[in-house]
TORSE-242414 format. One line per field, with one value per residue (C-alpha): z, x negated, y; residue in one letter. Coordinates in steps of 0.05 Angstrom, whole numbers, padded with zeros to 5 digits. Layout:
<rs>
pz [Z  ...]
px [X  ...]
py [Y  ...]
residu [a  ...]
</rs>
This chain:
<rs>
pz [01182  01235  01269  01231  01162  01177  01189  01122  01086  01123  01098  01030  01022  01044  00998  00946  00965  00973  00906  00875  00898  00866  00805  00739  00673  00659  00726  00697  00638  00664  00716  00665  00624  00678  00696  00763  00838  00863  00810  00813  00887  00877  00827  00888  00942  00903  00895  00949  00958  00967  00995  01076  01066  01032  01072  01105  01051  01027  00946  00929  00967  00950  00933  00895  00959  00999  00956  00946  01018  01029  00975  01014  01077  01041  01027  01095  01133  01096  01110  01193  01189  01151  01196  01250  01206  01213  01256  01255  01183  01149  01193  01182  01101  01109  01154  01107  01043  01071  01085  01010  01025  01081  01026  00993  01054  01066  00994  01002  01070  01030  00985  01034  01075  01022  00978  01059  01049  01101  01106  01111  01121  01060  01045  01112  01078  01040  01104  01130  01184  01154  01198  01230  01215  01272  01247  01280  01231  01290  01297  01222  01200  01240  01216  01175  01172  01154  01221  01260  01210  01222  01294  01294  01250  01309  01325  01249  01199  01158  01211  01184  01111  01124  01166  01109  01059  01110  01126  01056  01051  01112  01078  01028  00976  00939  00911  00936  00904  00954  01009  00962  00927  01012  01032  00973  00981  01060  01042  00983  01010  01077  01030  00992  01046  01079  01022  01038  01099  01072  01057  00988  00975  00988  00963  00890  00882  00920  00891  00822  00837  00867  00827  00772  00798  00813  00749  00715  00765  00741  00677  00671  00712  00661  00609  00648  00677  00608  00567  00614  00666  00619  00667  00648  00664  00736  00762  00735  00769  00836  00836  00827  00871  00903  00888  00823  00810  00737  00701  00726  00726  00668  00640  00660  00637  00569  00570  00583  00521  00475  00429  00440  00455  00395  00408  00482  00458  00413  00471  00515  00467  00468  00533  00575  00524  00574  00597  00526  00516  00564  00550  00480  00487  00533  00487  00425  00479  00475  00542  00539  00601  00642  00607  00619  00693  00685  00645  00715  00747  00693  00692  00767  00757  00725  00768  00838  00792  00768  00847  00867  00817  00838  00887  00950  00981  01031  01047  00977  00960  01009  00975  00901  00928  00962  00906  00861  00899  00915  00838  00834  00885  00836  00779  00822  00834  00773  00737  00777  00757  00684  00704  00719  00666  00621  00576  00520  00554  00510  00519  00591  00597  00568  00623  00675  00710  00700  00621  00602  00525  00489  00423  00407  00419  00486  00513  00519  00447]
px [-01696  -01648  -01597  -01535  -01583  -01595  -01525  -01497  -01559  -01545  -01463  -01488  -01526  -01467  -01412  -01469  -01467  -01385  -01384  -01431  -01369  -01319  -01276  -01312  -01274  -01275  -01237  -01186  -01175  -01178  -01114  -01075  -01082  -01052  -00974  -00954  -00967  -00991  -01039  -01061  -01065  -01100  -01156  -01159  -01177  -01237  -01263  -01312  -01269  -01209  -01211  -01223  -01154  -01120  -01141  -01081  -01035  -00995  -01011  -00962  -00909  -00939  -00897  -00913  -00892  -00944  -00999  -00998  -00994  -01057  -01102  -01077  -01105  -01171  -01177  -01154  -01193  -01260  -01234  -01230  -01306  -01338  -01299  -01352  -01411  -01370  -01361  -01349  -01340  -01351  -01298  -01248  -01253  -01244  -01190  -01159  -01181  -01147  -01092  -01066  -01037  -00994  -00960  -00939  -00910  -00866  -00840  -00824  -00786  -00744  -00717  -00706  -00669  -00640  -00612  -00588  -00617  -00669  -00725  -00717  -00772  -00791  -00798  -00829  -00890  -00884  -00914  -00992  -01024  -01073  -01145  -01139  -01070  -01026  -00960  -00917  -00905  -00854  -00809  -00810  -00785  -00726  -00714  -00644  -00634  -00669  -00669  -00682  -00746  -00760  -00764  -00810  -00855  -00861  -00936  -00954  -00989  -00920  -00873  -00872  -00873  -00813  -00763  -00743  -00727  -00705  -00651  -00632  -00619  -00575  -00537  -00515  -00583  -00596  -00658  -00716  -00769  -00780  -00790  -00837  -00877  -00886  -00918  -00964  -00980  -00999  -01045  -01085  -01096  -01126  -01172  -01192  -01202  -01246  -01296  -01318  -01344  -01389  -01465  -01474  -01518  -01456  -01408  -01434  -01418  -01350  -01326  -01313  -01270  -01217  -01224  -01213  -01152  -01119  -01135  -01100  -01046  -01021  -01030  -00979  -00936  -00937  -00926  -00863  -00830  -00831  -00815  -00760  -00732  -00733  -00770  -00790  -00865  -00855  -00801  -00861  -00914  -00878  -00872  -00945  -01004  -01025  -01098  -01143  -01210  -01233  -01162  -01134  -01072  -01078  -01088  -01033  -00986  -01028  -01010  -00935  -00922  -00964  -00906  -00907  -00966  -01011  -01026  -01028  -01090  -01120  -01114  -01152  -01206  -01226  -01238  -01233  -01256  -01267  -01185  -01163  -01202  -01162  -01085  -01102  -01111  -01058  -01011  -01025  -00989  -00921  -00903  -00942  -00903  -00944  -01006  -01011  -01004  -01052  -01105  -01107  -01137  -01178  -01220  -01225  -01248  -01305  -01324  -01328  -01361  -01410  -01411  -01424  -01488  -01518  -01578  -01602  -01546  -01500  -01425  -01418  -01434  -01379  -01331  -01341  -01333  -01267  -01243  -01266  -01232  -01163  -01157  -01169  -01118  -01073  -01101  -01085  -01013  -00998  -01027  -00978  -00925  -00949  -00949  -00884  -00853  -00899  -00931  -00975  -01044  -01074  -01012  -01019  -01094  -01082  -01048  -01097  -01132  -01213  -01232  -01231  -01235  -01312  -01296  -01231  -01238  -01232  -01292  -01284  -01278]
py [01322  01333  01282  01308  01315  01241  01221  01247  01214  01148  01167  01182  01105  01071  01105  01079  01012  01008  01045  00987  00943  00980  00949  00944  00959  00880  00871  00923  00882  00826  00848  00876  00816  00775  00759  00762  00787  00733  00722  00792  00779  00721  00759  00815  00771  00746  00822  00851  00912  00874  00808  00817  00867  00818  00752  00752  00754  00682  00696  00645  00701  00762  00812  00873  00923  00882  00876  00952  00968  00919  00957  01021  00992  00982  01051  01075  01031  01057  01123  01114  01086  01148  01197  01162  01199  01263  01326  01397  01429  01368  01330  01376  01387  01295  01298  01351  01319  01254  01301  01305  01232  01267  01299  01242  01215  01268  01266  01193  01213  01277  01230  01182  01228  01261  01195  01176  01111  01116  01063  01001  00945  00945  01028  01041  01010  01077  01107  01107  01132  01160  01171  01238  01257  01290  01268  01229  01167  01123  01182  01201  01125  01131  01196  01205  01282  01340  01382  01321  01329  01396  01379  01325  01366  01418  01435  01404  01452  01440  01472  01537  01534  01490  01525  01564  01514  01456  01520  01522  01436  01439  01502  01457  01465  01404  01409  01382  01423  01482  01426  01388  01455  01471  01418  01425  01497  01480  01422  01451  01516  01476  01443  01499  01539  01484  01484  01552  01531  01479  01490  01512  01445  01413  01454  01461  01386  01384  01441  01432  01359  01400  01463  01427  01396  01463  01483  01435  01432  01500  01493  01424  01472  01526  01466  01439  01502  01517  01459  01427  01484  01542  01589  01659  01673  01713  01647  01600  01630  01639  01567  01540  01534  01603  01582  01598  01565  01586  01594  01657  01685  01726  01663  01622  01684  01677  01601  01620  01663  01605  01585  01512  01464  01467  01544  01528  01482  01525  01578  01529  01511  01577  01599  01523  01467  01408  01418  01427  01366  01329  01361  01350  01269  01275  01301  01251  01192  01176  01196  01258  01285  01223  01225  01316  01298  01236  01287  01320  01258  01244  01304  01300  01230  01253  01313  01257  01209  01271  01294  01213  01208  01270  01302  01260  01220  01266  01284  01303  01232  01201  01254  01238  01154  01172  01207  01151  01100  01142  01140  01060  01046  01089  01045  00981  01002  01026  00961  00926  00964  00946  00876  00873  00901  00864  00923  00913  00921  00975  01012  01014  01021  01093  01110  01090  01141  01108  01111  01028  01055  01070  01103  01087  01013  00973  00960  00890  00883]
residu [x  x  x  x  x  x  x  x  x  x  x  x  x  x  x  x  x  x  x  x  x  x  x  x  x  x  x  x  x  x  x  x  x  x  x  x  x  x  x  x  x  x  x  x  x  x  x  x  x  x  x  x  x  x  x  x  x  x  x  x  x  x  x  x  x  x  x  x  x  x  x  x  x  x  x  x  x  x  x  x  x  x  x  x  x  x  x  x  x  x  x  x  x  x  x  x  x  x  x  x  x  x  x  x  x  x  x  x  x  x  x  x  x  x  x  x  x  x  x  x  x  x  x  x  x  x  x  x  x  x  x  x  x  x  x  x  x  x  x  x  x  x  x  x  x  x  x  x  x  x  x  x  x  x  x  x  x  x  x  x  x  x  x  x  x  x  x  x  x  x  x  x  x  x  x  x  x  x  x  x  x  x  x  x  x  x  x  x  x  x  x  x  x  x  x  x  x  x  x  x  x  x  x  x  x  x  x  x  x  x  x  x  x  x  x  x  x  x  x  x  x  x  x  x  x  x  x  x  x  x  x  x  x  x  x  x  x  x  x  x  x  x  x  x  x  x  x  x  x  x  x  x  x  x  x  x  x  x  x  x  x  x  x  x  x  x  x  x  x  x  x  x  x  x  x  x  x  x  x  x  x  x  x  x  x  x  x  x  x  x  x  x  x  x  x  x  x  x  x  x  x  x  x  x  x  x  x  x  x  x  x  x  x  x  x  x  x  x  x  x  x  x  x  x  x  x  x  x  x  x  x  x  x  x  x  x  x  x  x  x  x  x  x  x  x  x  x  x  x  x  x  x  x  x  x  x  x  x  x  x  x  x  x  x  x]
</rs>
């Protein structure tokens, strides 16, 4: 076996054991069952996963900005110690895949910009520096316009997909959707790109977690650019991802001219049962606008759990963990959103991204 065959292995074993140390569905309960930051911050700091990230933290003070910044850390943290295992092709699909978060950043900083609120203490815990990233965080939290933005973003991979609509804001646009979709566009088509340069041992694990996502990405577009904007099918599709996995865009354009939602299904079922599947359970919640985008996670939930479980320990195995754990940091945060506006617990467990319900019953039942 060679050094860097060795390496991945050696990667491989350890997302096993930091997956072993994970959240169980008990834990979830057990969190959403309880009534305030600190004592979810208190619960936290007893966990494996959590506890050295949240040492620091006074529980009796904790406040819900801080505890979700520390689980962040966690995350990040794990991150910077596999990109030691890493180098060349495999190094740069990470740094990428950890990339995605870079998006999210950016948003946070548009509508910071654009509301002219800025950040304060408290909303610059919006931004990480996330392992690998070239962007410069300092600059961008004192940032307060849009082509003092543009100028900091010089020599980023977002420079030029955002001249153009950065132009547009400071021509009076108000939108922020063209700065958002951009960003989007630039990090998914990195990633996607990058999987083509993996082996194929690795690549037939990897690739169906974000195939999947990209998938059902377009399709909640086609579901909202229809539902809520109106959109004709050409204006939709000019707006989603450039990038097709299975669904293609014959499909999408089939989706478009469904008459409303049960059809859409029933078009699904036919030719993509595991995301009808999905949409469908999706659409039977109350918020079904939530739980469509939620679907998206779920399915990729199971494709990095799938990807975790599978073949000799490698890179794929450290992907399918990070995955895993990107979506219980979502869980955490969004539990602690529940929390605090006190929803029934059954309610919000259908709206967590991990499956804590075994046929139609909680599983603690």
């Amino acid at each position: 076996m060679s050094y860097s065959g060795g390496t991945l292995v050696a990667l491989g074993a350890k997302a096993h054991v930091l997956y072993s140390r994970m959240l169980k569905p008990e834990d979830y309960w057990i969190l959403l069952k309880l009534e305030s930051m600190e004592e979810i911050a208190s619960y936290l700091k007893q966990t494996e996963s959590y506890g050295d990230h949240l040492d620091a933290m006074l529980v009796g003070t904790a406040h819900r900005s801080t505890l979700q910044y520390a689980v962040h850390t966690a995350t990040l943290n794990e991150s910077a110690s596999f990109m030691n295992y890493l180098s060349g092709d495999y190094r740069k699909f990470y740094v990428d895949m950890l990339g995605i978060g870079e998006t999210v950043m950016l948003k946070n900083l548009f509508r910071a910009i654009h509301s002219k609120k800025g950040f304060d203490s408290r909303k610059q815990r919006k931004l990480f520096h996330i392992p690998g990233s070239k962007l410069p965080y300092d600059e961008l939290t004192d940032c307060r316009d849009f082509g003092k933005l543009l100028e900091l973003l010089s020599g980023t991979r977002y420079y030029g997909a955002l001249k153009e609509p950065i132009a547009k804001m400071l021509a009076g646009e108000n939108a922020l959707f063209a700065l958002e979709h951009a960003v989007d566009i630039v990090a998914e088509t990195d990633l996607w790109n990058d999987i083509k340069n993996l082996p194929q041992r690795e690549r037939k694990f990897i690739e169906p977690i974000f195939g999947v996502k990209i998938d059902m990405r377009n399709i909640c577009h086609c579901a909202r650019c229809r539902t809520y904007y109106g959109m004709d099918v050409s204006e939709s599709l000019a707006r989603m991802l450039p990038l097709r996995y299975k669904v293609s865009t014959s499909d999408l354009r089939r989706l478009m001219e469904c008459a409303d939602s049960d059809e859409a299904i029933k078009m699904l079922e036919g030719k993509f049962p595991l995301y009808a599947r999905y949409f469908k359970d999706a659409f039977a919640l109350k918020d079904n606008k939530i739980a469509s985008e939620n679907a998206v996670s779920k399915c990729c939930y199971s494709k990095a759990l799938s990807a975790m479980k599978s073949g000799t320990p490698g890179f794929h195995t450290a992907i399918g963990y990070s995955v895993l754990k990107s979506f219980e940091i979502e869980d955490i945060i969004r539990i602690t959103e529940d929390v605090r506006y006190d929803y029934d617990i059954r309610f919000a467990a259908q709206y967590l991204v991990r499956p804590l319900v075994d046929g139609g019953e909680p599983v603690w039942q």
